[in-house]
N, CA and C atoms as an extended XYZ file, in Angstrom:
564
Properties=species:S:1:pos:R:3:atomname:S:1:resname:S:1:resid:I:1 pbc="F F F"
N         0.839       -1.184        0.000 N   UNK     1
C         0.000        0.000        0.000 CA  UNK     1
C         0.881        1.243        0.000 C   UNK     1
N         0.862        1.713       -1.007 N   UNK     2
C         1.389        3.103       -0.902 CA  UNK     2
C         1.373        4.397        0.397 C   UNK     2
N         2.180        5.358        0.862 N   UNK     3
C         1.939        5.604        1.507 CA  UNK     3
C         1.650        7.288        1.123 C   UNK     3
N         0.503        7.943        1.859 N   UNK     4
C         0.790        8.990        2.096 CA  UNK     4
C         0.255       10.189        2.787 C   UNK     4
N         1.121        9.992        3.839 N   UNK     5
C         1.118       10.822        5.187 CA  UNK     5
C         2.336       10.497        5.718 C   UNK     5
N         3.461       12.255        5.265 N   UNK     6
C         4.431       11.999        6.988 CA  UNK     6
C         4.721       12.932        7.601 C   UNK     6
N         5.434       12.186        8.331 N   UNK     7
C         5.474       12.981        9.682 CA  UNK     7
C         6.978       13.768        9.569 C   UNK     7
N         7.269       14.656       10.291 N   UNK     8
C         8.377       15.911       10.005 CA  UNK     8
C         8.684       15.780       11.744 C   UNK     8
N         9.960       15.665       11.877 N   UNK     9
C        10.527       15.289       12.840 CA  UNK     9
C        11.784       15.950       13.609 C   UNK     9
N        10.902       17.300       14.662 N   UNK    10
C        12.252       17.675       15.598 CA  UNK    10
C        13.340       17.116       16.265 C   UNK    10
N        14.213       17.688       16.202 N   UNK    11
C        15.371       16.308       17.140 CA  UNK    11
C        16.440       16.949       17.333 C   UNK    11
N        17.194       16.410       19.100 N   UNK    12
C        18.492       16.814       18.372 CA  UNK    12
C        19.658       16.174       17.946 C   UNK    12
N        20.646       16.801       17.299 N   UNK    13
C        21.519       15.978       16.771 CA  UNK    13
C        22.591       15.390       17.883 C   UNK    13
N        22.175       15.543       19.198 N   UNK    14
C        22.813       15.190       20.365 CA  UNK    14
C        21.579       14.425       20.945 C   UNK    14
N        22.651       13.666       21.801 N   UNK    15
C        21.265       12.111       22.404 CA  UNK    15
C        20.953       13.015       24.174 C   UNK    15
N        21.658       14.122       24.617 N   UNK    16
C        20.791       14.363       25.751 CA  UNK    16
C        21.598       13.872       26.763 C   UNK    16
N        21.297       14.031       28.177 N   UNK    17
C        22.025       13.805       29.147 CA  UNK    17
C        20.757       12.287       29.811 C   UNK    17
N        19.660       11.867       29.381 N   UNK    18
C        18.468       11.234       29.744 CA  UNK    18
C        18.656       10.234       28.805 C   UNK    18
N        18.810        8.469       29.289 N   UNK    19
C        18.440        7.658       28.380 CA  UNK    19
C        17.049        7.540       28.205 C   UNK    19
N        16.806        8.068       28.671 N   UNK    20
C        14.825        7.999       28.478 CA  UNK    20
C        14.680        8.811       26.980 C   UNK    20
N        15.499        9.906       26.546 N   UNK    21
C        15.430       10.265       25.469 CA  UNK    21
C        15.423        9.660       24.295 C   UNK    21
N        17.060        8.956       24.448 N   UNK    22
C        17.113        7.848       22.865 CA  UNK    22
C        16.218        6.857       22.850 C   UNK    22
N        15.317        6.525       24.087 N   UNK    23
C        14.561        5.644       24.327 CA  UNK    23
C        13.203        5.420       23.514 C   UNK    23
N        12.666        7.024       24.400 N   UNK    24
C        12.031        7.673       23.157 CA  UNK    24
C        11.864        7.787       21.199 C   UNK    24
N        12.969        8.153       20.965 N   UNK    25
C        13.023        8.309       19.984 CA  UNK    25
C        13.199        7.154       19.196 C   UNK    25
N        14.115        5.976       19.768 N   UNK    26
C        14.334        5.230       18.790 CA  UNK    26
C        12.435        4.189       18.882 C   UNK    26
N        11.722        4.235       19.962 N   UNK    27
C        10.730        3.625       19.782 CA  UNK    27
C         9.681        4.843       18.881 C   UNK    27
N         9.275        6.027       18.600 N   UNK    28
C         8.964        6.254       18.154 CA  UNK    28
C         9.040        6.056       16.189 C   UNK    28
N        10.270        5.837       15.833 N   UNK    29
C        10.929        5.792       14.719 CA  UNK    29
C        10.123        4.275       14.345 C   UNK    29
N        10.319        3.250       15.574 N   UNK    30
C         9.816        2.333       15.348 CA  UNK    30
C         8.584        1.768       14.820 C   UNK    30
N         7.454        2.537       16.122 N   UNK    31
C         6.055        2.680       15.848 CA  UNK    31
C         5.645        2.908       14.946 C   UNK    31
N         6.256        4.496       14.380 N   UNK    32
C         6.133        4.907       12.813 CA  UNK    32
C         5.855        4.052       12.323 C   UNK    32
N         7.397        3.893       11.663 N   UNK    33
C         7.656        2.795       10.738 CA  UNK    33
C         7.130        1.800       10.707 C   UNK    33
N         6.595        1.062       11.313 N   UNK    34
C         5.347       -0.349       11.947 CA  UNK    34
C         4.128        0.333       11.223 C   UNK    34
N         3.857        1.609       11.437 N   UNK    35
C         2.259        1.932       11.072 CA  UNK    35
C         2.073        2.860        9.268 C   UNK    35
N         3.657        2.283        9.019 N   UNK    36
C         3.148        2.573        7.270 CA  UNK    36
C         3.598        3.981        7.350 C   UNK    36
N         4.075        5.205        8.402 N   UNK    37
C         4.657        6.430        8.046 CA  UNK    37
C         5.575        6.749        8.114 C   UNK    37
N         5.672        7.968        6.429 N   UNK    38
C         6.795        8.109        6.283 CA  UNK    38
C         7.532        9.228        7.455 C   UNK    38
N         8.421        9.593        6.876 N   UNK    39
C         9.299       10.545        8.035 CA  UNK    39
C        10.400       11.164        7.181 C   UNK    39
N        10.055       12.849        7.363 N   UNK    40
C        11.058       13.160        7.168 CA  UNK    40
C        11.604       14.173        8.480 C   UNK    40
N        13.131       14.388        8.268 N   UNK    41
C        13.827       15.319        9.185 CA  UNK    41
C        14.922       15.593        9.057 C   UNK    41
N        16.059       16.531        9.625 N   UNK    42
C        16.887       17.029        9.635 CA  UNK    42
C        18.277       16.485        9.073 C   UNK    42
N        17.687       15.223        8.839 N   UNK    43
C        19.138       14.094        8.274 CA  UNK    43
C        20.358       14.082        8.350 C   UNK    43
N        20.669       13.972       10.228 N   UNK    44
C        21.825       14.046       10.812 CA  UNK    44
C        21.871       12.234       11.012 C   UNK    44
N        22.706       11.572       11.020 N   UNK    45
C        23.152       10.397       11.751 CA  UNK    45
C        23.320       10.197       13.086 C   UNK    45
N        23.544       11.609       13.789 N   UNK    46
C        23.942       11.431       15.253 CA  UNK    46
C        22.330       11.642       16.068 C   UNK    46
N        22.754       11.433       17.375 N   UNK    47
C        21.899       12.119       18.590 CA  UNK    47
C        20.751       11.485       18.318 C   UNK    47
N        19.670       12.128       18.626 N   UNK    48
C        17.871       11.493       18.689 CA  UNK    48
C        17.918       11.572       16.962 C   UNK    48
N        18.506       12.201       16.737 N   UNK    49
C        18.001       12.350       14.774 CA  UNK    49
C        18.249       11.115       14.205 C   UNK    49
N        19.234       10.225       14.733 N   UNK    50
C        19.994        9.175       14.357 CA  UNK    50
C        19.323        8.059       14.315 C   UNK    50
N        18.574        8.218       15.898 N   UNK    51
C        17.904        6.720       16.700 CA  UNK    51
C        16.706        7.179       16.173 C   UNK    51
N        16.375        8.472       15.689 N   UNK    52
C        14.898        8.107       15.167 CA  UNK    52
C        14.773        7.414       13.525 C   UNK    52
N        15.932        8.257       13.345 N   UNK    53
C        15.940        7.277       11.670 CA  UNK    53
C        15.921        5.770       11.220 C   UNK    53
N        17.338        5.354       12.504 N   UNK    54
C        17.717        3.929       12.249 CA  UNK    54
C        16.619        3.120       12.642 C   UNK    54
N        15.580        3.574       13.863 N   UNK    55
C        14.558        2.909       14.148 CA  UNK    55
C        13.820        2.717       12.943 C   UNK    55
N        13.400        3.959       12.829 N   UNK    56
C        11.986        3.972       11.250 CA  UNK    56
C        12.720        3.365       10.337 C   UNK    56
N        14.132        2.945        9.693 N   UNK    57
C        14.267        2.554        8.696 CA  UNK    57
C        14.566        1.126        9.315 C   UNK    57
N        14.566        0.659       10.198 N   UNK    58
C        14.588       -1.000       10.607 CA  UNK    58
C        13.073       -1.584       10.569 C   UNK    58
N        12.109       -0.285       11.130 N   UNK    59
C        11.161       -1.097       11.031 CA  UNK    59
C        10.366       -0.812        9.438 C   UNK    59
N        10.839       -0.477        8.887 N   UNK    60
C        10.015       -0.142        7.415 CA  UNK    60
C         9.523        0.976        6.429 C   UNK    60
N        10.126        2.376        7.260 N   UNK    61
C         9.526        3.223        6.849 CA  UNK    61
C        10.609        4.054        5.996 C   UNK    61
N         9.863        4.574        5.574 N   UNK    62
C        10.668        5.526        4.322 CA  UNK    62
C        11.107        6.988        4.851 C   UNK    62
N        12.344        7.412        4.687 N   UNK    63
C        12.845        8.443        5.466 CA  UNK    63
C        13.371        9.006        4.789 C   UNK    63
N        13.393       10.472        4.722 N   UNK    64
C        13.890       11.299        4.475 CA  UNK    64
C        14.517       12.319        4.802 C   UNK    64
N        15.947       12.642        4.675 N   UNK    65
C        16.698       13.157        5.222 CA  UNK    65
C        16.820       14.801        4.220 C   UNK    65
N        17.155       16.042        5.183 N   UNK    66
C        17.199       17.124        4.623 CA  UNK    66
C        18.324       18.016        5.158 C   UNK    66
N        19.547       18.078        4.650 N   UNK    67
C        20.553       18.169        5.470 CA  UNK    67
C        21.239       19.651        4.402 C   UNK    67
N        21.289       21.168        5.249 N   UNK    68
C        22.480       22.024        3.984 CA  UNK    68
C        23.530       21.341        4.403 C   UNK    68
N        24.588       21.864        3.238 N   UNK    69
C        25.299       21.315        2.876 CA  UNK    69
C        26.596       22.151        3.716 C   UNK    69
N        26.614       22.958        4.599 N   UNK    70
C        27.280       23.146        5.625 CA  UNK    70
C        27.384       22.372        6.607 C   UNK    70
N        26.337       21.881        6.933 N   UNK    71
C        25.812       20.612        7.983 CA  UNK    71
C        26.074       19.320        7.827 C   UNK    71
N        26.216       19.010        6.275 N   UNK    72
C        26.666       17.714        6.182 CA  UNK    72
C        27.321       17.299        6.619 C   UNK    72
N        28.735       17.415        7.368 N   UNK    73
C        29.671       17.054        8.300 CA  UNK    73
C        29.489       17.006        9.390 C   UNK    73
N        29.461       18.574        9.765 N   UNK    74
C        29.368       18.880       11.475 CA  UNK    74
C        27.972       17.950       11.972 C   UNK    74
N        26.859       17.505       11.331 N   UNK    75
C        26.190       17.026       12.239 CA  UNK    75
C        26.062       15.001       11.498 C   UNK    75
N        26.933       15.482       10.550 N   UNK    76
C        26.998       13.902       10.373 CA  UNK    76
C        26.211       13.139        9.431 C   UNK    76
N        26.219       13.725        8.277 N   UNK    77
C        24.960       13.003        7.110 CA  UNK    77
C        24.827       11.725        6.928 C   UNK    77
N        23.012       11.306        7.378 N   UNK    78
C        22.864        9.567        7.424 CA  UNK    78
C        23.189        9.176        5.662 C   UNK    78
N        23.849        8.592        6.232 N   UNK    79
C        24.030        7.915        4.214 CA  UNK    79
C        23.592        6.484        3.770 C   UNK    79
N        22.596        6.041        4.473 N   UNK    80
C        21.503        5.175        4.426 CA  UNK    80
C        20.283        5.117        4.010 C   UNK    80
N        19.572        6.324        4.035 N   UNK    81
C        18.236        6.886        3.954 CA  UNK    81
C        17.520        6.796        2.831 C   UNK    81
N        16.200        6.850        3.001 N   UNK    82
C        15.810        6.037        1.897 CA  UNK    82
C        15.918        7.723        0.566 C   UNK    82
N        15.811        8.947        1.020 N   UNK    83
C        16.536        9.792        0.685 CA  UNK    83
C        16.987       10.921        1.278 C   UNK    83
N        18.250       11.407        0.857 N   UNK    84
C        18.515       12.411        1.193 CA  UNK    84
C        19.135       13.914        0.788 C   UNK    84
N        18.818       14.659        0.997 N   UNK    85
C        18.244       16.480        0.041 CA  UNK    85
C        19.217       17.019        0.738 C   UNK    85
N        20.424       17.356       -0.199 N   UNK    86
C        21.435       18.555        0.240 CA  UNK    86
C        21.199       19.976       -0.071 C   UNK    86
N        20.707       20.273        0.435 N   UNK    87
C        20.101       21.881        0.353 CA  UNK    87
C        21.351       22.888        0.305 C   UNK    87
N        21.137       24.327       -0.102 N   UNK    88
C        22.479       25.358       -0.120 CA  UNK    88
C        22.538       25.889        1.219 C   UNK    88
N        21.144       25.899        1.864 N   UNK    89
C        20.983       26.866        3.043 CA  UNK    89
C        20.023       26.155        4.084 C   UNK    89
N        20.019       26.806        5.106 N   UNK    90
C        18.929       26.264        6.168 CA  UNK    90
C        17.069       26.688        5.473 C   UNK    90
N        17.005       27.564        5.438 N   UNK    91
C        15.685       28.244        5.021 CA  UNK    91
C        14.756       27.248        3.830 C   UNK    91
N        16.248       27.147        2.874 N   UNK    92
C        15.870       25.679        1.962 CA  UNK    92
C        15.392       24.346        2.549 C   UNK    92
N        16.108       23.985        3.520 N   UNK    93
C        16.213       22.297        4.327 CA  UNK    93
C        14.698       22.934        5.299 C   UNK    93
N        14.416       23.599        5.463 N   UNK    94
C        13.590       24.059        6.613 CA  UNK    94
C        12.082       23.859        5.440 C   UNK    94
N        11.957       24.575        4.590 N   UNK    95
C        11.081       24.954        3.750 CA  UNK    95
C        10.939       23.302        3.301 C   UNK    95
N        11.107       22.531        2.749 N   UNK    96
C        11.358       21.263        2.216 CA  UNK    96
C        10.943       20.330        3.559 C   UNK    96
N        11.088       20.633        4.324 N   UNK    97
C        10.695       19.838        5.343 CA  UNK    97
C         8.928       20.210        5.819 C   UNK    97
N         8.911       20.952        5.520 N   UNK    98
C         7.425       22.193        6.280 CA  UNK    98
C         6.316       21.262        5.067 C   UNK    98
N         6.837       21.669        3.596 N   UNK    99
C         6.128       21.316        2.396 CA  UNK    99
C         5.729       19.993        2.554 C   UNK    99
N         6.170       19.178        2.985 N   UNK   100
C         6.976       17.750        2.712 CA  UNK   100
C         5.790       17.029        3.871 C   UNK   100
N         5.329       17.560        4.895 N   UNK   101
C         5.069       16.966        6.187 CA  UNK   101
C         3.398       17.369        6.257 C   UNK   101
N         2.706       16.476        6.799 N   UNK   102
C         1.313       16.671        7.153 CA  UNK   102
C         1.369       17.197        8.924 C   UNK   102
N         2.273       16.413        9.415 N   UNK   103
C         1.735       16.676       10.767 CA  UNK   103
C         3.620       16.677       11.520 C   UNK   103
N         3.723       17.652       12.426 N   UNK   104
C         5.290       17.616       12.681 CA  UNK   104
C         4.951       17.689       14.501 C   UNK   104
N         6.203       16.899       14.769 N   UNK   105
C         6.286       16.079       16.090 CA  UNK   105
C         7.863       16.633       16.862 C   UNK   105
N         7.835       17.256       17.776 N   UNK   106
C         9.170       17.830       18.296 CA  UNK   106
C         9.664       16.592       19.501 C   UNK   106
N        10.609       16.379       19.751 N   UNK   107
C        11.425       15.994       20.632 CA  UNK   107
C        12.315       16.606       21.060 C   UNK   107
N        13.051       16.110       22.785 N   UNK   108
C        13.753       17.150       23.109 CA  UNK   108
C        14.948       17.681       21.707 C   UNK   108
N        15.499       18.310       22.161 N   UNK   109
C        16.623       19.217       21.297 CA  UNK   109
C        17.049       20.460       21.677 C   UNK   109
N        18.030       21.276       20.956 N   UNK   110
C        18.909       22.484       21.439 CA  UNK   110
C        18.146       23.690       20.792 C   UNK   110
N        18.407       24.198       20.186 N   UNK   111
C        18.458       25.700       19.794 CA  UNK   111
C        17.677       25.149       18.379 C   UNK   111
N        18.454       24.426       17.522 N   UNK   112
C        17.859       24.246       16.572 CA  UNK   112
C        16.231       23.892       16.365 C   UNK   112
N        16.257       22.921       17.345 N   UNK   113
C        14.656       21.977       17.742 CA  UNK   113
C        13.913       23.168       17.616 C   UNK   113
N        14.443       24.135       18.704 N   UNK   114
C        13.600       25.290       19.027 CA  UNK   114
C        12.865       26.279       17.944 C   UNK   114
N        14.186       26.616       16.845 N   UNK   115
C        13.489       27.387       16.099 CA  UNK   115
C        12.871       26.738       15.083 C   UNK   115
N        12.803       25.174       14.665 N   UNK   116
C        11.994       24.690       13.695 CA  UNK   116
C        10.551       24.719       14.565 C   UNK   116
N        10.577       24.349       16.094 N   UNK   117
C         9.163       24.333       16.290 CA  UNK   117
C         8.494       25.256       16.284 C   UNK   117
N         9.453       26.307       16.442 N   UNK   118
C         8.347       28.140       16.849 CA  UNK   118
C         8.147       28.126       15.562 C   UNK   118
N         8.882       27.967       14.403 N   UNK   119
C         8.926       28.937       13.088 CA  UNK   119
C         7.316       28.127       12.654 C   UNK   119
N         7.364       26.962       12.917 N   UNK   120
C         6.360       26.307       12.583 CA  UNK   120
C         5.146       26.347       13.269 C   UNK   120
N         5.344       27.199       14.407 N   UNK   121
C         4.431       27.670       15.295 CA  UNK   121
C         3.819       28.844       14.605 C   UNK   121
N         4.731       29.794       14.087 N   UNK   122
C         4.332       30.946       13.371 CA  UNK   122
C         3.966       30.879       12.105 C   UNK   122
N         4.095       30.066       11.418 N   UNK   123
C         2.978       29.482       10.317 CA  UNK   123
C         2.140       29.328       10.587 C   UNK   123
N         1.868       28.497       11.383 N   UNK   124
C         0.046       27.923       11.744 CA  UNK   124
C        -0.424       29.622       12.494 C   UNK   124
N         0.008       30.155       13.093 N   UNK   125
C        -0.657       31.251       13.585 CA  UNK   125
C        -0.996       32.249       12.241 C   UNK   125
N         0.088       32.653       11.414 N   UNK   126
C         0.103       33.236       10.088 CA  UNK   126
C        -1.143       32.876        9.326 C   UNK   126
N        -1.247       31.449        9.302 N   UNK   127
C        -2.318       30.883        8.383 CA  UNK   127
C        -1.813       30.402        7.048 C   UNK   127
N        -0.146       30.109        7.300 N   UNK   128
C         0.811       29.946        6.277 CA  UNK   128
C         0.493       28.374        5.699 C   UNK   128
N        -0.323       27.130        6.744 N   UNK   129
C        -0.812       26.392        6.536 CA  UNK   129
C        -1.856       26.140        8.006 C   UNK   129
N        -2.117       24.892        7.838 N   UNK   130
C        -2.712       24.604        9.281 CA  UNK   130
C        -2.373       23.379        9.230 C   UNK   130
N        -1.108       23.129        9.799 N   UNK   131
C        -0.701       21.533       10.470 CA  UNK   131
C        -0.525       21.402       11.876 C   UNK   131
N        -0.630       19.899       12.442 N   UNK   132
C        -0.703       19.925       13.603 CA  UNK   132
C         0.699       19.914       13.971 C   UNK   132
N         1.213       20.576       15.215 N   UNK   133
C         2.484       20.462       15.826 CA  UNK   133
C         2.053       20.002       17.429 C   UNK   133
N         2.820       18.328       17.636 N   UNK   134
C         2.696       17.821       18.886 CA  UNK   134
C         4.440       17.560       19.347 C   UNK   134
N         4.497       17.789       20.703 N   UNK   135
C         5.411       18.188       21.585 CA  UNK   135
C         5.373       16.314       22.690 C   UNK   135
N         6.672       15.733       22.184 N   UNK   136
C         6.595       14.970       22.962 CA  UNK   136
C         7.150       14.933       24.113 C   UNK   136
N         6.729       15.144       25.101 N   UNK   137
C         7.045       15.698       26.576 CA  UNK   137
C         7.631       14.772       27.259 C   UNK   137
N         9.004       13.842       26.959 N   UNK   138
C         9.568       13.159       27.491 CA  UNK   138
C        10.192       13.749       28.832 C   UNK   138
N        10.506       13.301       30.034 N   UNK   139
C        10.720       13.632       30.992 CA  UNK   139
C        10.214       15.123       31.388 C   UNK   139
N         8.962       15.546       30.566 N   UNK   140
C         8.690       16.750       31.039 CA  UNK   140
C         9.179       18.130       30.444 C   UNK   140
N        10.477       18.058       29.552 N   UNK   141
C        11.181       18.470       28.738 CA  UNK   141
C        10.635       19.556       28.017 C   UNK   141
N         9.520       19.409       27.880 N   UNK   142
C         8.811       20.407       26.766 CA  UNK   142
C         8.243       21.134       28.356 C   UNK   142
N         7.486       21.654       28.885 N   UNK   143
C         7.298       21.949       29.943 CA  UNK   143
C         7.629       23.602       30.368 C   UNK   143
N         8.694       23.774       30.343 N   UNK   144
C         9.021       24.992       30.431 CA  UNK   144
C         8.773       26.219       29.193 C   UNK   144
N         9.016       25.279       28.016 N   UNK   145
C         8.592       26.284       26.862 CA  UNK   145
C         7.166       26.221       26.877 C   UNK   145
N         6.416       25.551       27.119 N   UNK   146
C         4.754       25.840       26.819 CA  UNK   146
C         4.618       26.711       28.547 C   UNK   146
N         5.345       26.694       29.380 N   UNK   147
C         4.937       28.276       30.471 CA  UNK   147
C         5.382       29.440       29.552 C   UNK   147
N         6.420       29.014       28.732 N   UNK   148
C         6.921       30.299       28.159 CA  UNK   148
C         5.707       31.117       27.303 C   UNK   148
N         5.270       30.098       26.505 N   UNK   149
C         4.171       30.103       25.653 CA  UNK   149
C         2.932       31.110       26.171 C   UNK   149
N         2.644       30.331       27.306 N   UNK   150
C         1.942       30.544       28.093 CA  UNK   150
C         2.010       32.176       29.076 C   UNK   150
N         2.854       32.528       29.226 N   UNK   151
C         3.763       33.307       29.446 CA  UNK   151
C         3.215       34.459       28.598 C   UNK   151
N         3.766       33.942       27.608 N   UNK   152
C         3.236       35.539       26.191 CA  UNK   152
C         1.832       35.578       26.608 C   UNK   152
N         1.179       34.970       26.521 N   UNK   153
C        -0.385       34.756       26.307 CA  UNK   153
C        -0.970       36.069       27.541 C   UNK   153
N        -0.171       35.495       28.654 N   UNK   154
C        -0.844       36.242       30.049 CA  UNK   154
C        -0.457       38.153       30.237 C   UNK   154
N         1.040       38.275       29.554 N   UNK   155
C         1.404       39.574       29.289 CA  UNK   155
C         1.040       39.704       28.016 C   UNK   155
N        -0.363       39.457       27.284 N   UNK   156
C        -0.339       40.444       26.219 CA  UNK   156
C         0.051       40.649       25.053 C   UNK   156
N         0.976       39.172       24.952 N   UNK   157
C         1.946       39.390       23.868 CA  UNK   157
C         1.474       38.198       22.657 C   UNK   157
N         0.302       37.662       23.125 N   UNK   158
C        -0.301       36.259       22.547 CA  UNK   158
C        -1.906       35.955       22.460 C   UNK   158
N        -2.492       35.804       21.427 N   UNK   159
C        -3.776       35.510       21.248 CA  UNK   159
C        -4.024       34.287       22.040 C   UNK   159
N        -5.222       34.235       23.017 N   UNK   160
C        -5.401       33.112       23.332 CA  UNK   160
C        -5.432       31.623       22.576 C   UNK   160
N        -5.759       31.728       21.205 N   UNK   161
C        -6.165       30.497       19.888 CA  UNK   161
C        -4.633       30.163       20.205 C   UNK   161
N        -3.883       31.058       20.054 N   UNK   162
C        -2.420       31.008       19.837 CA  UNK   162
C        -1.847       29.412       20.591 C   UNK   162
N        -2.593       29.407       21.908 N   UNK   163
C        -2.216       28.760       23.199 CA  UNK   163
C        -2.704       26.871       22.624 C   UNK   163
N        -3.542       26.915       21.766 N   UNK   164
C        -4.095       25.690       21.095 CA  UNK   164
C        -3.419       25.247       19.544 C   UNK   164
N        -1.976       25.992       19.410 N   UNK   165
C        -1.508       25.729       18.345 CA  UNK   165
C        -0.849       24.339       18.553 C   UNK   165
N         0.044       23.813       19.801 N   UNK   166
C         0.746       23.004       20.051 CA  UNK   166
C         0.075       22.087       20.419 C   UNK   166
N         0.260       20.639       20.679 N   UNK   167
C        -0.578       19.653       21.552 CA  UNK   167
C         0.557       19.072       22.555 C   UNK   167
N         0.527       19.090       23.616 N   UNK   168
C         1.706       18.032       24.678 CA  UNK   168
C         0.979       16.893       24.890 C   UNK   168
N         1.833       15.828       24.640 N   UNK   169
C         1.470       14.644       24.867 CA  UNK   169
C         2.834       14.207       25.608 C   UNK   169
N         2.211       13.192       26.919 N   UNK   170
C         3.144       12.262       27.541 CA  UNK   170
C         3.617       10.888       26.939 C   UNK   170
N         3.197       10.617       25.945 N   UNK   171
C         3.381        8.943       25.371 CA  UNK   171
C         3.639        9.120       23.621 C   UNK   171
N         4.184        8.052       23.434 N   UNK   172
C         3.891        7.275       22.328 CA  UNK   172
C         2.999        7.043       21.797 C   UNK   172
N         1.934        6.602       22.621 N   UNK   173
C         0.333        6.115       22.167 CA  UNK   173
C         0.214        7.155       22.168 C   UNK   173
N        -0.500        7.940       22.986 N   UNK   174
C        -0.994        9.400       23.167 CA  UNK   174
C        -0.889        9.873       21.735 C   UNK   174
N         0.505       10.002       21.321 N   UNK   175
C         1.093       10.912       19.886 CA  UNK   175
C         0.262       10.129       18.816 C   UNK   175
N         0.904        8.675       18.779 N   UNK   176
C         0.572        7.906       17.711 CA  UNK   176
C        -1.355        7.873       17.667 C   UNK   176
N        -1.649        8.007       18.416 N   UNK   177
C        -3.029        8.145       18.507 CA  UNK   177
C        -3.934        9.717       17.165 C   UNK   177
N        -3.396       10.703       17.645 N   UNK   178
C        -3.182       11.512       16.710 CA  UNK   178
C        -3.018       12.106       15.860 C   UNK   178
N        -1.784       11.015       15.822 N   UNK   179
C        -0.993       10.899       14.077 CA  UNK   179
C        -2.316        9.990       13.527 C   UNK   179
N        -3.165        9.159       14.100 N   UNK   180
C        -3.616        8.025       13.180 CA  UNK   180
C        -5.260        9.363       12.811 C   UNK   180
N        -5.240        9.975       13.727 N   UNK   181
C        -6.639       10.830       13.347 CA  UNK   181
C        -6.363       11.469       12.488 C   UNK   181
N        -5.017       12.438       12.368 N   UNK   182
C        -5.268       13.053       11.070 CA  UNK   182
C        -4.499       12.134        9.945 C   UNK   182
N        -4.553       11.159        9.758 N   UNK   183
C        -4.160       10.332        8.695 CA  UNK   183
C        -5.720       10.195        8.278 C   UNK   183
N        -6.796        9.818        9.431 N   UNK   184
C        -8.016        9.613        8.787 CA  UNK   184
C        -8.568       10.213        7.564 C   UNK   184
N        -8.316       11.711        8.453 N   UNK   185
C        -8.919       12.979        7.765 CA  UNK   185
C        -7.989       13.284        6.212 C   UNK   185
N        -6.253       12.882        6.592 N   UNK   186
C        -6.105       13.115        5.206 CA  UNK   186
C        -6.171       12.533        4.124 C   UNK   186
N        -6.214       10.967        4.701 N   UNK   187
C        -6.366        9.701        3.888 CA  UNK   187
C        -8.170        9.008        3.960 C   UNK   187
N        -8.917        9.959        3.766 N   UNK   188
C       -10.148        9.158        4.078 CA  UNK   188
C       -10.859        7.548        3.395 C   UNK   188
């Protein structure tokens, strides 16, 4: 069966100071991949980016990697994948990933994680599309940025709708649950 619905995948290219993280990730990659979706993301080899790939591509799924070509080194280009897009710039690898994805899923990560999830936060507020962005709240991790969130909202600086752009989920199921609703809706 052909597939089509995927998922766009925050991460970082570091595994974290928490084995509960790679834990995370590499079972998510798994689940995916078990339930027929594709995946694309940042197409580093290392850190959660790594264990989410090698998972989804052990268990079956088709991955796609989006890596500029500054990055190809420093973060380690998977050269396994079922493909992978050397872009000139970030804005390119960023844009290609946004296009590319029905529904995008953050895990912990650094700086980078951060600005793919806001930027993608500020699309859906823009009306640049309307995809879902869910926050997998491994050890709680996500937590502080949704007070932050939350935060704008109370000084003024944030539409309340604003506050219903993200979803936190504690699980796997929880997420994968989600992912399978709007597969309904896009795959009816």
């Amino acid at each position: 069966m052909e597939n089509y619905f995927t998922v766009c995948i925050f991460c970082g290219s570091s595994e974290g100071y928490r084995p509960s993280y790679c834990s995370a990730a590499e079972q998510l990659g798994t689940v995916l991949g078990r339930s027929g979706i594709d995946i694309i993301y940042g197409g580093g080899r290392t850190g959660l980016m790594g264990k989410v790939a090698d998972a989804a591509l052990a268990a079956g799924a088709r991955v796609t990697g989006v890596i500029p070509t500054f990055l190809k080194k420093t973060e380690i280009a998977h050269q396994n994948l079922s493909e992978l897009i050397v872009t000139d710039c970030m804005h390119t690898r960023k844009r290609i990933m946004y296009d590319r994805a029905n529904l995008f899923v953050s895990l912990p990560g650094g700086v980078g994680t951060l600005d793919e999830t806001v930027e993608v936060m500020a699309w859906v507020q823009l009306n640049i599309f309307r995809k879902k962005i869910i926050l997998l709240n491994i050890e709680s991790y996500w937590e502080p940025f949704v007070d932050l969130i939350r935060h704008s909202y109370d000084e003024g600086f944030s539409k309340e709708e604003n506050m219903s752009i993200i979803t936190l989920v504690e699980s796997i199921d929880s997420l994968l649950k989600i992912i399978n609703e709007s597969r309904l809706v896009h795959n009816p």
